[in-house]
TIZAZA-204579 format. One record per residue (C-alpha): residue in three letters; x, y, z. Coordinates in steps of 0.02 Angstrom, whole numbers, padded with zeros to 5 digits, always signed. Each point is the difference from the previous one (the first is absolute). Last residue first. Layout:
N
ALAXYZ;...
This chain:
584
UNK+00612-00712-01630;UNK+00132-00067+00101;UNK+00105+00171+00031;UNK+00122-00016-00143;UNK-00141-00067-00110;UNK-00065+00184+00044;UNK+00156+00093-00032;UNK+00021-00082-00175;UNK-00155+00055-00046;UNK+00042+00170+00034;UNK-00073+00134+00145;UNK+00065+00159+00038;UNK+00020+00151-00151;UNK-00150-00013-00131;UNK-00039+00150-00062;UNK-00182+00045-00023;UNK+00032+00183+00077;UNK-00134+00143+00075;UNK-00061-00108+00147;UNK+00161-00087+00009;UNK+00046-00174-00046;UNK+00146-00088+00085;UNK-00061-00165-00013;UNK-00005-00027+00175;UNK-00080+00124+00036;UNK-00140-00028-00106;UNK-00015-00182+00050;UNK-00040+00079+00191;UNK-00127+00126-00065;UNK-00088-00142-00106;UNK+00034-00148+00123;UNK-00103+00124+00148;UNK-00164-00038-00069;UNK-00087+00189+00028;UNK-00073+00065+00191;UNK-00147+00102-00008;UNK-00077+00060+00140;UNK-00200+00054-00026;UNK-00082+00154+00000;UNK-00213+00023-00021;UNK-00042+00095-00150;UNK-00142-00120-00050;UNK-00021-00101+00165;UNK+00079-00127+00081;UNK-00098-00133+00107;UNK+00037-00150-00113;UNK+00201+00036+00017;UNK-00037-00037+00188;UNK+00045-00185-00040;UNK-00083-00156+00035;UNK-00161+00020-00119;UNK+00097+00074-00130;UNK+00124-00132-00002;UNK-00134-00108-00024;UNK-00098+00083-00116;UNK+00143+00013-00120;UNK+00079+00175-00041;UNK+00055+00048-00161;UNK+00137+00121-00017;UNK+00012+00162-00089;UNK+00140+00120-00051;UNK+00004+00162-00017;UNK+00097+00194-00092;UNK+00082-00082-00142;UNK-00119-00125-00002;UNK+00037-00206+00073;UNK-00132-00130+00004;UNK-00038-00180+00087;UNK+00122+00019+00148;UNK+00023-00164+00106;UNK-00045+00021+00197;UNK+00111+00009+00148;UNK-00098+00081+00133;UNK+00125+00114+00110;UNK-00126+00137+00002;UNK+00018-00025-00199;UNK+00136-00110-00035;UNK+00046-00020-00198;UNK+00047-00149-00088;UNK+00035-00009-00208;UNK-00155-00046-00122;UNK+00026+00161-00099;UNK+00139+00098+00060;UNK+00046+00101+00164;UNK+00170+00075+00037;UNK-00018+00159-00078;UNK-00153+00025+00058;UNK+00077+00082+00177;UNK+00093+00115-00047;UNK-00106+00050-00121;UNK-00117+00053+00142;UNK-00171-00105+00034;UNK-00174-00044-00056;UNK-00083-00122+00064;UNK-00142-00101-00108;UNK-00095-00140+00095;UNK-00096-00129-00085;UNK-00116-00116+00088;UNK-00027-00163-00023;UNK-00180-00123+00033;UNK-00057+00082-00208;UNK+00090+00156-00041;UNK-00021+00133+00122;UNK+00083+00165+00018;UNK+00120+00098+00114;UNK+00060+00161-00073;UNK+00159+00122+00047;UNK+00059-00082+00154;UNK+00151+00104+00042;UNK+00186-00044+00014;UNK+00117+00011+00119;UNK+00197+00002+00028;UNK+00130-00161-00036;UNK-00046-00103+00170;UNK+00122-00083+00104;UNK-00100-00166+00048;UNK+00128-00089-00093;UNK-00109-00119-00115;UNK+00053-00120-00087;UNK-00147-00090-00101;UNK-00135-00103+00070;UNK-00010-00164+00068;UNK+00167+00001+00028;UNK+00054-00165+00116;UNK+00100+00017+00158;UNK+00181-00035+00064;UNK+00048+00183+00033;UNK-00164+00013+00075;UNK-00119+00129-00076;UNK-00035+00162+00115;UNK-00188+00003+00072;UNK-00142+00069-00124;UNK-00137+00155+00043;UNK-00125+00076-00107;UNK-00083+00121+00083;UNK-00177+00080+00040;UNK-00026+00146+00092;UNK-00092+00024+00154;UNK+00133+00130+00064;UNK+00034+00114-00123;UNK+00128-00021-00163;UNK+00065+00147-00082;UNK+00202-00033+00069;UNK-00016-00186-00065;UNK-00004+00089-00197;UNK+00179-00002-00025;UNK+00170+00068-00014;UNK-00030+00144+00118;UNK-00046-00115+00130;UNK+00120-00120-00036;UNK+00165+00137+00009;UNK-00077+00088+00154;UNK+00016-00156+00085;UNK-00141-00123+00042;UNK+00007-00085+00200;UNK-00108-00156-00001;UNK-00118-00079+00117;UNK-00106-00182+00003;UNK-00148-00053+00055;UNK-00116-00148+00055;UNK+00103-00112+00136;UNK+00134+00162+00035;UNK+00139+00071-00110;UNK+00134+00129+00000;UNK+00147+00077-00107;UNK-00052-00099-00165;UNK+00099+00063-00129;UNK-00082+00045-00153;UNK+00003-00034-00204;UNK-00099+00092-00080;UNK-00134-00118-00142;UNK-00169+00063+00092;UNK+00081-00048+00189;UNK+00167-00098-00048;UNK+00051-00102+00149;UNK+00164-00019+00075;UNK+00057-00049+00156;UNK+00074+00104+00125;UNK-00092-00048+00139;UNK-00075-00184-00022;UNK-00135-00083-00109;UNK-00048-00201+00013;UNK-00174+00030-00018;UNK-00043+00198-00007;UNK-00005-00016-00189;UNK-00156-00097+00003;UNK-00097+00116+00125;UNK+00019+00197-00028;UNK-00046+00154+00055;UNK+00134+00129-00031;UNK+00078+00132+00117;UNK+00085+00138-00115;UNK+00131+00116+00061;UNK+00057+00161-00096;UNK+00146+00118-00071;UNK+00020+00165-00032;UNK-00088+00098+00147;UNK-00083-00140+00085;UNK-00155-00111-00111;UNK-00044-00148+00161;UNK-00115-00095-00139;UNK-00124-00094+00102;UNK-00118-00167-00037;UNK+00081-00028-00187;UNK-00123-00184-00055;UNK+00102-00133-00060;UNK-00068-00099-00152;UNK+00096-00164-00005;UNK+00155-00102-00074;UNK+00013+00092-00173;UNK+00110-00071-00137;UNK+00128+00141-00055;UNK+00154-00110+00039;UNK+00103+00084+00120;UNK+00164+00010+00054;UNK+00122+00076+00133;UNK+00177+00082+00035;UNK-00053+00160-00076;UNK-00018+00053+00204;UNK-00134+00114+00067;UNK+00052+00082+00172;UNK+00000-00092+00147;UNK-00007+00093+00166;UNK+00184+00015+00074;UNK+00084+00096-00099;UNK-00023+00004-00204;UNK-00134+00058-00074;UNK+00047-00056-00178;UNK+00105-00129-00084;UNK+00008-00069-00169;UNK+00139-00092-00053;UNK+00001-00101+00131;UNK+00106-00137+00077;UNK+00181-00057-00054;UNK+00091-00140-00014;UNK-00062-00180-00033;UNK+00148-00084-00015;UNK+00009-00177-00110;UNK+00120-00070+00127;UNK+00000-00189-00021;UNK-00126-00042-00150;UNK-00168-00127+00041;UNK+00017-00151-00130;UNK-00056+00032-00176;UNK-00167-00039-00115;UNK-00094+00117+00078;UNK+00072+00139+00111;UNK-00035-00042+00186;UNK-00128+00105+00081;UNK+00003+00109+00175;UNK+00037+00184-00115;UNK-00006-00070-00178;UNK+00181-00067-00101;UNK+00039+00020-00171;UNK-00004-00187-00093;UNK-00171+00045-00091;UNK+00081+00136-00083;UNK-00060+00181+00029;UNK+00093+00171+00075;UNK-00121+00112-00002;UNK+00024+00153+00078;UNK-00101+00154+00070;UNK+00038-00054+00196;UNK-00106-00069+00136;UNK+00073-00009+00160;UNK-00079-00130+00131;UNK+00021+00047+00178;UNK-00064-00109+00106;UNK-00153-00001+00126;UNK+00072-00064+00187;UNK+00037-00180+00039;UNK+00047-00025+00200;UNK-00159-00036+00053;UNK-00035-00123-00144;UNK+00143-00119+00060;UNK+00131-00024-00136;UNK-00026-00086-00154;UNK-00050+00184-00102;UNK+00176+00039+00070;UNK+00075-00172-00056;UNK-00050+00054-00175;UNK+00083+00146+00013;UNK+00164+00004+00052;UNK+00060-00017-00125;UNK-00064+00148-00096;UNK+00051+00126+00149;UNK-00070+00007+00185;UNK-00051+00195+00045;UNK+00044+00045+00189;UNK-00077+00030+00179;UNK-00010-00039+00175;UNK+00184-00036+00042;UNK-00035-00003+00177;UNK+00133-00146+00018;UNK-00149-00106+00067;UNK-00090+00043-00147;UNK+00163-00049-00103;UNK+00002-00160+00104;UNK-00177-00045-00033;UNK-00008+00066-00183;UNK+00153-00135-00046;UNK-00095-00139+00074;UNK-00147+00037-00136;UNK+00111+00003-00130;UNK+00108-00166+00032;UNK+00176+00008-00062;UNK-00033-00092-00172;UNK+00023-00189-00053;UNK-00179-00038+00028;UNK+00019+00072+00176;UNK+00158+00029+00089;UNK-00007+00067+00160;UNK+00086+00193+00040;UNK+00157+00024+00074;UNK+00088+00215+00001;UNK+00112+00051-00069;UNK+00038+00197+00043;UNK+00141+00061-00147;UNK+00150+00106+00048;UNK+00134-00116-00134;UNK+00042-00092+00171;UNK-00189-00029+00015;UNK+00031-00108-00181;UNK+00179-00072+00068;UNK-00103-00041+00158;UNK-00157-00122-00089;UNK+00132-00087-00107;UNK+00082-00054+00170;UNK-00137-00039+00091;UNK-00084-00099-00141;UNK-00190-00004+00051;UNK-00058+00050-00181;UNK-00170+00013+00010;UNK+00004+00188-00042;UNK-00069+00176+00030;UNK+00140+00120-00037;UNK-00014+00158+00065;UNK+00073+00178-00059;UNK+00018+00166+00100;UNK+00060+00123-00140;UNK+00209+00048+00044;UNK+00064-00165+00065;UNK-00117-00071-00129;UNK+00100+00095-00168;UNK+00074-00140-00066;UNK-00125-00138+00031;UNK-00139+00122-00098;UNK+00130+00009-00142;UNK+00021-00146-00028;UNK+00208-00043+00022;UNK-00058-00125+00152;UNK-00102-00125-00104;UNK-00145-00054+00085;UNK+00001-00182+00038;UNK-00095-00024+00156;UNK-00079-00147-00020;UNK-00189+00100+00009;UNK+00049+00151-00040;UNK-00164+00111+00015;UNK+00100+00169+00006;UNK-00071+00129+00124;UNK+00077+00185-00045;UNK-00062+00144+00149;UNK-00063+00142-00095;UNK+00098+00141-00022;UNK-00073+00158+00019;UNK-00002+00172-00111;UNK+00075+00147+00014;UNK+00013+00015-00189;UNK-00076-00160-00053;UNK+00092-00121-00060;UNK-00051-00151+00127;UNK+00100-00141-00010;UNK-00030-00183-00049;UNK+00176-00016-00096;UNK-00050-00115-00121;UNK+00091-00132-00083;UNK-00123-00047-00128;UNK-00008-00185-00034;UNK+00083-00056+00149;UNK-00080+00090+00118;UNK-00157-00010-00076;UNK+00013-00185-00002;UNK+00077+00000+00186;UNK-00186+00066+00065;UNK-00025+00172+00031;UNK-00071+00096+00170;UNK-00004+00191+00028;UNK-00010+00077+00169;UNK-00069+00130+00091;UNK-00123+00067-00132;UNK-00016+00188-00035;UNK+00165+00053-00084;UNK+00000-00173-00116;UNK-00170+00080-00032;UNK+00049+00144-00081;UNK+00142-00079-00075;UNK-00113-00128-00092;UNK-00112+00160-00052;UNK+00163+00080-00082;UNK+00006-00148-00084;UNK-00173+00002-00080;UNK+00030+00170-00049;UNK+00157-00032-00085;UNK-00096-00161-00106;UNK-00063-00163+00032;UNK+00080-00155-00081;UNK+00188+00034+00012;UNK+00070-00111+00005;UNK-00078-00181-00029;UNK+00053-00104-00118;UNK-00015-00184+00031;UNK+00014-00054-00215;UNK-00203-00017+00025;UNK-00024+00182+00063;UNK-00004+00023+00193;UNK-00157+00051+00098;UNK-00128-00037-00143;UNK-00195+00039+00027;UNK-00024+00071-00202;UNK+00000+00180+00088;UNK+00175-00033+00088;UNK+00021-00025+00178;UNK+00087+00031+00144;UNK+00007-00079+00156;UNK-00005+00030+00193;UNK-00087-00081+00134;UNK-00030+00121+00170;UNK+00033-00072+00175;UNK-00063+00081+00152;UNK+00123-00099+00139;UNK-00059-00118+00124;UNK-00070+00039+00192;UNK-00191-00008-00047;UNK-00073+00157+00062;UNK+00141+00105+00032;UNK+00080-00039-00153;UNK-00156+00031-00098;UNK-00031+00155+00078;UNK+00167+00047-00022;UNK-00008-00023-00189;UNK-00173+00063-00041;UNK+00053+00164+00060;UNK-00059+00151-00097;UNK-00152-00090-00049;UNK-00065-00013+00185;UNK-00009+00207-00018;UNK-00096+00004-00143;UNK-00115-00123+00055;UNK-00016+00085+00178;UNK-00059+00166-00096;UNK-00049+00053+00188;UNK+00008-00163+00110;UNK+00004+00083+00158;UNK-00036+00146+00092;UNK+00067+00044+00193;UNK-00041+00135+00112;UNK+00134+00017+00100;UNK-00046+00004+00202;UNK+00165-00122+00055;UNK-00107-00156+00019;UNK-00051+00031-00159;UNK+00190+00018-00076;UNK+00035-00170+00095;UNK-00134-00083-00080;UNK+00056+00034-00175;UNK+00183-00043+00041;UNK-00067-00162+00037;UNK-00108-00036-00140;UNK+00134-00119-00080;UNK+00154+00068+00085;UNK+00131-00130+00048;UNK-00129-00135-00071;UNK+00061+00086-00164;UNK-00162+00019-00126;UNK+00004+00190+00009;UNK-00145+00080-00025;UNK-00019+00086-00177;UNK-00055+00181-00020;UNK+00010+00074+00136;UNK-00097+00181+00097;UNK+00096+00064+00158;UNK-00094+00150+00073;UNK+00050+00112+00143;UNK+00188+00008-00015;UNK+00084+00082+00164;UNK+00180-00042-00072;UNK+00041-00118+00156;UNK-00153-00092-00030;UNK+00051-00040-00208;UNK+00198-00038+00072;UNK-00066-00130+00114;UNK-00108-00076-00130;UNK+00150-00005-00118;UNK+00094-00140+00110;UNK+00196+00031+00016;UNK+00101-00066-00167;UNK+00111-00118-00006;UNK-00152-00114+00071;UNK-00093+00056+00148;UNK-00181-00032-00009;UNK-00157+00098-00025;UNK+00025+00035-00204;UNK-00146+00128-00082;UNK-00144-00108-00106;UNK+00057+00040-00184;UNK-00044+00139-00132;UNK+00002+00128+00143;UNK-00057+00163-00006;UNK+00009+00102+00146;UNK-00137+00120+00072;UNK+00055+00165+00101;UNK-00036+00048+00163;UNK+00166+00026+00034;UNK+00106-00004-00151;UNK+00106+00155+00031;UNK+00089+00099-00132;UNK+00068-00035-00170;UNK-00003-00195+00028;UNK+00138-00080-00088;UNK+00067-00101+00169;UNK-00186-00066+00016;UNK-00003-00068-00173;UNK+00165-00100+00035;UNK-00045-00071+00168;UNK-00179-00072-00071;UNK+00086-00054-00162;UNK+00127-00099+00093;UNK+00164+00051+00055;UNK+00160-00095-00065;UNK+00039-00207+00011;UNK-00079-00032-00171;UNK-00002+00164-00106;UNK-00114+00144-00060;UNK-00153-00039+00105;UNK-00101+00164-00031;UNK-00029+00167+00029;UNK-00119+00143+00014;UNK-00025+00179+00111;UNK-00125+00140-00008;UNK-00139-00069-00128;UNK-00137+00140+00030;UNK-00177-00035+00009;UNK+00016+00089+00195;UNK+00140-00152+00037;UNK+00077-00121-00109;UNK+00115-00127+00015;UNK+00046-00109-00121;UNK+00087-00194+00016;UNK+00097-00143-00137;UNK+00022-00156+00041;UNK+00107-00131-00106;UNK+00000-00172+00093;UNK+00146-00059+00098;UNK+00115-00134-00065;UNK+00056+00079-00101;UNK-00030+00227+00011;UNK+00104+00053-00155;UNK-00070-00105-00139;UNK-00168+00124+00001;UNK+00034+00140+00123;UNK-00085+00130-00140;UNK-00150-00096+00010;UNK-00052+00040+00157;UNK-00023+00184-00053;UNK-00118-00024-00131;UNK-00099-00121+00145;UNK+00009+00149+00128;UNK-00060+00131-00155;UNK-00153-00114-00032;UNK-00033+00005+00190;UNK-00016+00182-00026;UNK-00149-00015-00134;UNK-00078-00174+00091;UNK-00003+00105+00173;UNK-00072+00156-00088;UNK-00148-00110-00075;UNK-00042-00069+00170;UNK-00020+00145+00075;UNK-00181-00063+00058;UNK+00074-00150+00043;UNK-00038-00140-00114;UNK-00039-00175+00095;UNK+00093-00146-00051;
C-alpha cells in the first residue's frame, strides 16, 4: 500500500478505532467487533463502537458522540462501512448524510453483502476514501467472522491443560484443578467471547460442569454436548439448567421418544451421523455453521476428532502449561494414551492459562507454551514499531515460517511471542511494556540478528531442556575468550537470578539452552561449541553486550513445592509419601 503523506496520523487515530473495537468483544455475535473515530481540525470530536448485536454500529455510535458537526471531517473505521439493510440501516448512508469528507479502513469486509461495496458507494458519493491502514491489526480483531464468512463452519479452538512433565490427568485420573485462579478466570473470559462451548459425554460425566460464564455481566455461551446415544443423565447440572442456558445435544440416537423427554427438559437435539462410534465432527460443523453458530472451544474429548476434522475448520489450540508435575508413566498426555493402561473415561482437562496478558482481541503472550532451547534458525529483526510503552517487531525469517499461524508462539532470543501477522518471509509481534522492560529485545535495531525457535508439540521430543520462553531478567557478557574450536562466555547477572544456576545444570541464553561450566558469586560461564556458535547470534555479541536469561525452571518450581523460602530451609510441601501417591 501506498503511505499518504498523513499517513502516520491515520495509523495513531486508527489505533484508538481498534482500542475501541475491542470493548464490544463477546457482545457483538455473530457480527464482528468494530470500533469508529472521527476527527476533524487534528481534533477527535466524536467516537464509538459496536457495543451489541442487533444495536447501532460503530459508524452510528461515533457519530451520535460527536461534540459538534462532522462535516468535513475524516472517520476512522477499523472495518469496510455496511451497504445493506440488516437490523441495522446501511452505515454508508449515515457517513453521506453527516457531510464526512474522508473515510479511511482498516479491514474490508469479506461479506459478499459488502465486500468493497460500501467502498465504491462512498466514491461515487465524493468521499475520499483510504484503505488498509494498520489492516493487520484490524483483521486480528475478527478472525472469527472472517472465517465464518469465508468458509461457512464455526472457528473452533482445542482446549487442554497441561502439566510441565506433559501430563493432563495424574495416573490415579486426577484432574482438578490443574491450572490455577488466573487460569480460570481466563476460561471465563473466553466462555464470554465464544458462542458456544462443546464437551463430549466423558466430561460430562466425569465432571458435571455447568458450562457457564461467571463473569460479572458476562455471556453465556451456547452448551453443545457430543452425546452420541443420547444418555445424558437429566439431574447434571448442564441438563438442569437448559431451559435457562440454550443447550444442544448432537446425537445418533434417532429414538423419538428419548429424543422429546431430553427437548422436554429445554434442550435443542439435534441428528448427526455416526462415525467410528462418535457423532461425526465434521457433520456437526456443517449444521452449526448453518445454525450461525460460528464459534466455540471443543474440550479434551473432543479432541482428537477435532485434529480429524477437515483442515479448514481446525484453528491453533490452546494448550495451558502449568508449574506441576504430576509423573507416573500411567498419567495421561494431551492426544496420547497412558502406557501400560487403557484410555480413562472422563479424565477432565479443566482450565487454561495461568499466565495471561494482553488480553482483547490481539493475542497477548500466553504461559500456555514450551520450548526447548535448541535453535531452529537465525532470524534477522527488519523493523521494531517502539510506541509509547510497548512495541511491534517484524522479523525475517524462513524455517519457522513453515507451518506457522496467528497466535502461535515463537520465542525470539529465548521471549516467548505471539505471532499477530505473517507473510511468505516475515513475521510480526506486539511486546508489552512488561517484556520490554524485562529484557534486552527493546535495544535491538533493525539488521539484528536473532535466535528464533517454534513452540514444542505436546507430543514432541526435548532436545534441550524446558524452557518457558518467560525470561528471569538480563545479564551482561562480561568476557568472551578462546580455548581451542569453543568459546567461553562469562555473564554476569543479579542474585536473583544465580541462584538457580549450578555447575553442569541448563541455562538459556537468547533462548539457547546450553550447560553451565562455572558458577561465582557475582558469574557464571558457559562454553559454546562451534556449531552452535555458527547458527546462533550468540557469536556476534560483544563484551558488554545484553543477553536474556531465562534459568531451568525444575529448580524454582521444586522450590515451591518444598516450601523453602529465600530466607528459610524448612521443608513444608512435598513428602515421599506424596510423590508415590502421585506415581512417582
Amino acid at each position: 500500500m501506498k503511505k499518504t503523506e498523513n499517513y502516520s496520523e491515520d495509523e495513531k487515530y486508527m489505533s484508538v478505532a481498534i482500542e475501541l473495537a475491542k470493548k464490544g468483544y463477546g457482545y457483538t455475535a455473530p457480527n464482528p467487533v468494530v470500533g469508529a473515530v472521527i476527527v476533524k481540525d487534528g481534533c477527535i470530536i466524536g467516537q464509538g463502537y459496536h457495543e451489541k448485536y442487533g444495536e447501532p454500529h460503530a459508524e452510528r455510535n461515533a457519530l451520535a458522540s460527536c461534540s459538534q458537526s462532522p462535516e468535513g471531517a475524516t472517520i476512522y473505521v477499523t472495518l469496510e462501512p455496511c451497504c445493506h439493510h440488516g437490523k441495522q440501516p446501511p452505515c454508508t448512508d449515515a457517513i453521506i448524510e453527516a457531510g464526512i469528507s474522508r473515510v479511511v479502513t482498516g479491514s474490508g469486509d469479506p461479506n459478499p453483502l459488502v465486500g468493497g461495496k460500501g467502498i465504491r458507494i462512498l466514491k461515487d458519493h465524493g468521499i475520499q476514501v483510504t484503505e488498509h491502514v494498520l489492516k493487520e491489526e484490524c483483521d486480528g480483531l475478527n478472525p472469527v467472522f472472517f472465517h465464518y464468512i469465508q468458509t461457512g463452519r464455526p472457528y473452533v479452538t482445542m482446549k487442554y491443560a497441561m502439566t510441565m512433565d506433559g501430563k493432563i490427568a495424574t495416573c490415579t485420573g486426577k484432574s482438578r484443578w490443574i491450572t490455577g485462579e488466573e487460569a480460570r478466570r481466563r476460561v471465563h473470559w473466553d466462555r464470554h467471547g465464544n458462542m458456544g462451548i462443546m464437551i463430549g459425554m466423558g466430561t460430562l460425566l466425569a465432571d458435571d460442569p455447568m458450562l457457564n460464564c461467571r463473569l460479572k455481566g458476562g455471556r453465556n455461551p451456547v452448551r453443545i454436548i457430543c452425546d452420541s446415544r443420547l444418555r445424558a443423565p437429566k439431574d447434571s447440572q448442564i441438563i438442569r439448567t437448559a431451559g435457562e442456558i440454550p443447550t444442544i445435544l448432537a446425537t445418533c440416537c434417532s429414538d423419538p421418544e428419548r429424543i422429546r423427554s431430553y427437548e422436554d427438559l429445554g434442550c435443542q437435539v439435534v441428528t448427526v451421523p455416526e462415525r467410528e462410534g462418535m457423532t461425526d465432527l465434521p457433520e456437526l460443523m456443517k449444521l452449526l455453521g448453518a445454525r450461525n453458530h460460528r464459534q466455540y472451544p471443543a474440550g479434551r474429548r473432543r479432541r482428537a476428532e477435532c485434529l480429524r476434522a477437515e483442515k479448514r475448520d481446525r484453528q491453533p489450540g490452546a494448550g495451558l502449561h502449568a508449574p506441576k508435575l504430576f509423573g507416573g508413566a500411567a498419567a495421561r498426555s494431551p492426544g496420547r494414551r497412558p502406557r501400560g493402561r487403557q484410555p480413562r473415561r472422563g479424565l477432565s482437562a479443566h482450565p487454561p492459562p495461568d499466565h495471561i496478558s494482553g488480553r482483547g482481541h490481539s493475542p497477548g503472550k500466553r504461559g500456555d507454551i514450551m520450548f526447548t532451547g535448541i535453535i531452529e534458525e537465525m532470524g534477522i529483526l527488519k523493523n521494531i514499531q517502539k510506541k509509547s510503552v510497548s512495541a511491534v517487531l517484524t522479523v525475517q525469517a524462513k524455517k519457522v515460517l513453515s507451518d506457522v499461524h496467528v497466535g502461535d508462539s515463537i520465542a525470539v532470543n529465548g521471549v516467548c511471542l505471539t505471532v499477530t501477522s505473517f507473510d511468505n518471509s516475515t513475521f510480526r509481534a506486539d511486546v508489552m511494556h512488561e517484556t520490554l522492560n524485562r529484557s534486552a529485545l527493546g535495544s535491538l535495531c533493525p539488521g539484528s540478528p536473532v535466535n528464533l525457535e517454534r513452540a514444542m508439540a505436546a507430543d514432541g521430543r526435548f532436545g534441550g531442556h524446558i524452557v518457558s520462553g518467560h525470561i528471569d531478567g538480563t545479564g551482561t557478557v562480561r568476557t568472551i575468550e578462546r580455548d581451542g574450536n569453543a568459546v567461553w562466555y562469562t555473564i554476569c547477572c543479579a542474585p536473583e537470578i544465580l541462584r538457580y544456576i549450578i555447575p553442569k545444570g541448563s541455562i538459556a541464553i537468547d533462548g539457547i539452552s546450553l550447560t553451565v561450566a562455572k558458577v561465582t558469586d557475582s558469574d557464571f560461564a558457559v562454553s559454546v561449541i562451534p556449531h552452535t556458535a555458527e547458527e546462533t547470534a550468540l557469536s556476534r555479541k560483544k563484551t558488554g553486550d545484553t543477553v536474556n536469561l531465562e534459568n531451568d525452571c525444575i529448580g524454582k518450581y521444586v522450590e515451591k513445592l518444598l516450601g523453602i523460602s529465600r530466607q528459610s530451609k524448612k521443608h513444608q510441601g512435598l513428602t515421599l509419601e506424596k510423590l508415590l501417591q502421585n506415581g512417582f
